[in-house]
Backbone as CSV, one residue per row, in Angstrom:
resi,resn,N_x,N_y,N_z,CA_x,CA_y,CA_z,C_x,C_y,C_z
1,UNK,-1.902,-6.890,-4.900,-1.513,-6.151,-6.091,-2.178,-6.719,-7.336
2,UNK,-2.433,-8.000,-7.222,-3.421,-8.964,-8.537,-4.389,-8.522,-8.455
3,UNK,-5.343,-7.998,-7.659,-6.721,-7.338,-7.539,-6.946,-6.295,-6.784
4,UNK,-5.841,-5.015,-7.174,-6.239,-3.789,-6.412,-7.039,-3.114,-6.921
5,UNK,-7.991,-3.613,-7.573,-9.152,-2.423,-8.520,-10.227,-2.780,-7.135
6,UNK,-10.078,-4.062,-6.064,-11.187,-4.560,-5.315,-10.999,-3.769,-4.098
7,UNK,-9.893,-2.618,-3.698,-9.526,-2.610,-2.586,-9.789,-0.638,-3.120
8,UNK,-10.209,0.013,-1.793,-9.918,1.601,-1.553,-9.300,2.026,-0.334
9,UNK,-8.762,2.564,-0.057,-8.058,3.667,0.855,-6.545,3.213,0.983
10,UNK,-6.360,2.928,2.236,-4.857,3.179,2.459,-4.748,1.849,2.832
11,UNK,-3.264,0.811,2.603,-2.517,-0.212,3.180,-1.424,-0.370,4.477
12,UNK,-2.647,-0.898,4.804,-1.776,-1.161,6.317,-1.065,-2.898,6.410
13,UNK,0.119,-2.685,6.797,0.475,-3.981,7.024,1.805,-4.091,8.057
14,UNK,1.886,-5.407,8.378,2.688,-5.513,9.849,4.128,-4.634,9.574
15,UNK,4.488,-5.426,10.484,6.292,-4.879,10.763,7.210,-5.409,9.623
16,UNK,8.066,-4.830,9.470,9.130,-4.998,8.240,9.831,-6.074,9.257
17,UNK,11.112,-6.409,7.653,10.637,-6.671,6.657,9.177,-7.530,5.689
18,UNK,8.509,-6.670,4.825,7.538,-7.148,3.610,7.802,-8.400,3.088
19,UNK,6.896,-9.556,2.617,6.807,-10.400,1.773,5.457,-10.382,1.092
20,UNK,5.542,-10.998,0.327,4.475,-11.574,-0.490,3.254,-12.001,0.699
21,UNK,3.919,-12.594,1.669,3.031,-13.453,2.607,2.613,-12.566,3.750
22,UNK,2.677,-11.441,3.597,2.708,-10.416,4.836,1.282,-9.843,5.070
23,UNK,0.450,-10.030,6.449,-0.751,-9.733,6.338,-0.734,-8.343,5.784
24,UNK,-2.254,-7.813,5.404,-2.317,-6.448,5.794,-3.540,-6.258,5.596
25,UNK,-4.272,-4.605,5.527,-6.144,-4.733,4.791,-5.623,-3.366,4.512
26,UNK,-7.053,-2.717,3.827,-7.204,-1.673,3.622,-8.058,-0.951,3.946
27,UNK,-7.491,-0.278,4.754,-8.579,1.447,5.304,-8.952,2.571,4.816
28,UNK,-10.364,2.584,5.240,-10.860,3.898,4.192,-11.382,4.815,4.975
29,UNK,-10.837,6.132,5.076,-11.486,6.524,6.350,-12.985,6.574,6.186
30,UNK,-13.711,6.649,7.424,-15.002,7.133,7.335,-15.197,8.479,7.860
31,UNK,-15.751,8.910,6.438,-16.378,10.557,6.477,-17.482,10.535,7.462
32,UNK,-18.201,9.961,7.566,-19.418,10.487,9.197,-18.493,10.669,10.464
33,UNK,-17.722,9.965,10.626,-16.551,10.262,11.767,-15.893,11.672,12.021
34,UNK,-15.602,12.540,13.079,-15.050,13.595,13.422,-13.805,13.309,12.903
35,UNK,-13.113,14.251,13.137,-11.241,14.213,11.977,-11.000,13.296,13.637
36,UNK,-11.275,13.935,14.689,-10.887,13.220,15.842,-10.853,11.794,15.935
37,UNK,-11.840,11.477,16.101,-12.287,10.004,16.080,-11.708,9.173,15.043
38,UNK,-11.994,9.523,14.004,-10.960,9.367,12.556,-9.522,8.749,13.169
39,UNK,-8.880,10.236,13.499,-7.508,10.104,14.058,-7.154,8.967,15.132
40,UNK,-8.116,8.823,16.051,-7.914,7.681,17.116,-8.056,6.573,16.398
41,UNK,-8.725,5.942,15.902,-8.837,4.629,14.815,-7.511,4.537,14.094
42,UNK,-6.797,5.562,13.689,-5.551,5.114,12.825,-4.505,4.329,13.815
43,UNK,-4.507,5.740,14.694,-3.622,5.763,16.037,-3.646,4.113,16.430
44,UNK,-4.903,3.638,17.035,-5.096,2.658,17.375,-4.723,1.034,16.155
45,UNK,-4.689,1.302,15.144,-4.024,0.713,13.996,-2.336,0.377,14.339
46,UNK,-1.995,1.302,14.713,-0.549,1.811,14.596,-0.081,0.762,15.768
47,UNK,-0.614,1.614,17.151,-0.423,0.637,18.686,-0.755,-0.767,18.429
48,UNK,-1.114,-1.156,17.294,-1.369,-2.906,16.920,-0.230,-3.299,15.869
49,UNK,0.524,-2.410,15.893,1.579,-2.509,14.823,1.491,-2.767,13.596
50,UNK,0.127,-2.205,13.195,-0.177,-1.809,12.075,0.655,-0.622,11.265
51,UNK,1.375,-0.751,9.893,2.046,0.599,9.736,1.405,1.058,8.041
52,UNK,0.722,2.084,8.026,0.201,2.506,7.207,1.313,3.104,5.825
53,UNK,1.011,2.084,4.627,1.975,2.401,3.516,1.848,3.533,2.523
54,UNK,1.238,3.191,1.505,0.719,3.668,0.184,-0.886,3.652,-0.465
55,UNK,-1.675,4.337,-0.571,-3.072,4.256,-1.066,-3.405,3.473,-2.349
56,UNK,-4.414,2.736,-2.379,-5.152,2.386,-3.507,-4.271,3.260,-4.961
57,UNK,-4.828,4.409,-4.862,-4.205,4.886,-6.226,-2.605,4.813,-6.422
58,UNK,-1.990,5.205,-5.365,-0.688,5.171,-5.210,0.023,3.624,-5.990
59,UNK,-0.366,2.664,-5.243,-0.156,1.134,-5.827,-0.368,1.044,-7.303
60,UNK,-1.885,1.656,-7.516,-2.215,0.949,-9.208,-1.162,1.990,-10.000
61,UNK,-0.741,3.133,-9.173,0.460,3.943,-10.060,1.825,3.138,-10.278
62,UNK,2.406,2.499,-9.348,3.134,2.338,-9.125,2.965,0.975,-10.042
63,UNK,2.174,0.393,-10.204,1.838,-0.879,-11.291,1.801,-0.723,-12.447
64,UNK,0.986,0.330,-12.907,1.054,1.071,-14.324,2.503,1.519,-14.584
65,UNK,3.513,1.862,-13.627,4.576,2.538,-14.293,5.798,1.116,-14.207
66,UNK,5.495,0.220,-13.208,6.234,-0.844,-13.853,5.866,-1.377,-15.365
67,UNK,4.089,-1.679,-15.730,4.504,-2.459,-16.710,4.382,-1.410,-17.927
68,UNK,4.849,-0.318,-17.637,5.165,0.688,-18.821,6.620,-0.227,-18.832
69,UNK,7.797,-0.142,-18.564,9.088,-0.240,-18.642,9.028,-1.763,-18.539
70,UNK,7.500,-2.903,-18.154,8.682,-4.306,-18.081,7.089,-4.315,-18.969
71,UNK,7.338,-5.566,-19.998,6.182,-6.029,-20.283,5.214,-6.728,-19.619
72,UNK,5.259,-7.582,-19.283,4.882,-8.317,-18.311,5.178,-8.623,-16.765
73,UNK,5.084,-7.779,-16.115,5.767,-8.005,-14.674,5.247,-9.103,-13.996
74,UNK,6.529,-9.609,-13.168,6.077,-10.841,-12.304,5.543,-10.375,-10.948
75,UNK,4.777,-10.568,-10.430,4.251,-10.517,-8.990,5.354,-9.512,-8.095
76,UNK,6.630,-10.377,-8.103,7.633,-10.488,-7.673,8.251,-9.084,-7.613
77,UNK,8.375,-8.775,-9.155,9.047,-7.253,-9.335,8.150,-6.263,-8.909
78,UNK,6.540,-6.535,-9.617,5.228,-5.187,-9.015,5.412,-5.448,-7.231
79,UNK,5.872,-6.364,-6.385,6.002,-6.173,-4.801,7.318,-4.998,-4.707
80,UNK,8.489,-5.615,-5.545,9.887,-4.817,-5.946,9.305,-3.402,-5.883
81,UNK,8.595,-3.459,-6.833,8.088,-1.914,-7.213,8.095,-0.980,-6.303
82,UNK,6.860,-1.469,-5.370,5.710,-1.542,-4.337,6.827,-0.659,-3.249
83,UNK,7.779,-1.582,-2.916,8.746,-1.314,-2.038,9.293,-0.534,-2.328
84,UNK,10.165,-0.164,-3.465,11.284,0.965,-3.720,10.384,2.175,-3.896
85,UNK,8.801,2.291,-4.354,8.315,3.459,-4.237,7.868,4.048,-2.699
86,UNK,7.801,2.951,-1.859,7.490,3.254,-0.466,8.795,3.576,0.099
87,UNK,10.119,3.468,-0.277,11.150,3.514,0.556,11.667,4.831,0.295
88,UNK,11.462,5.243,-1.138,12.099,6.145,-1.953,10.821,7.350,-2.429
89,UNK,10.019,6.909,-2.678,8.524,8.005,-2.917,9.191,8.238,-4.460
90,UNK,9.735,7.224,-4.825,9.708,7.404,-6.531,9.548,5.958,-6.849
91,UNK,9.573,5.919,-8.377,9.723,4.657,-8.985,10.488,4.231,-9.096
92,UNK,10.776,3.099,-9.574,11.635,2.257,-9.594,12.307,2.029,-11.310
93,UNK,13.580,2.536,-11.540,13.991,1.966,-12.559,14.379,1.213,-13.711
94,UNK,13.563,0.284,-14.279,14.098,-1.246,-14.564,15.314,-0.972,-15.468
């Protein structure tokens, strides 16, 4: 979340519960790929217990609209964020 301007597509990361310390990467599909082939690569993500979250843009939204409402957010709350918009598909209140 400290350097998501470095990252594009979608966040994949292990099994719940999330921490701070929780692997994950980011996937972008590749357009030369059939939607098929495409589709098997996620699939195959998934069967590794990979679970696909929120996109690149989605996150830096969800960052921008915390530090609209906190001035300075801690790590801590933009993960807070992170979570209640993935659980809920809204923002988070402060």
């Amino acid at each position: 979340m400290e350097e998501i301007e470095k990252f594009k597509g979608w966040l994949y990361v292990g099994p719940q519960p999330w921490s701070l310390e929780s692997e994950g990467f980011f996937y972008s599909a590749d357009m030369a790929l059939l939607p098929a082939d495409e589709k098997k690569i996620r699939g195959e993500f998934e069967a590794q217990g990979w679970k696909i979250t929120l996109s690149k843009e989605d996150i830096e939204d969800v960052i921008e609209n915390a530090k609209d409402q906190i001035e300075d957010p801690s790590i801590d709350q933009l993960f807070e964020a992170f979570n209640f918009f993935y659980e809920n598909d809204a923002y988070i209140e402060w």
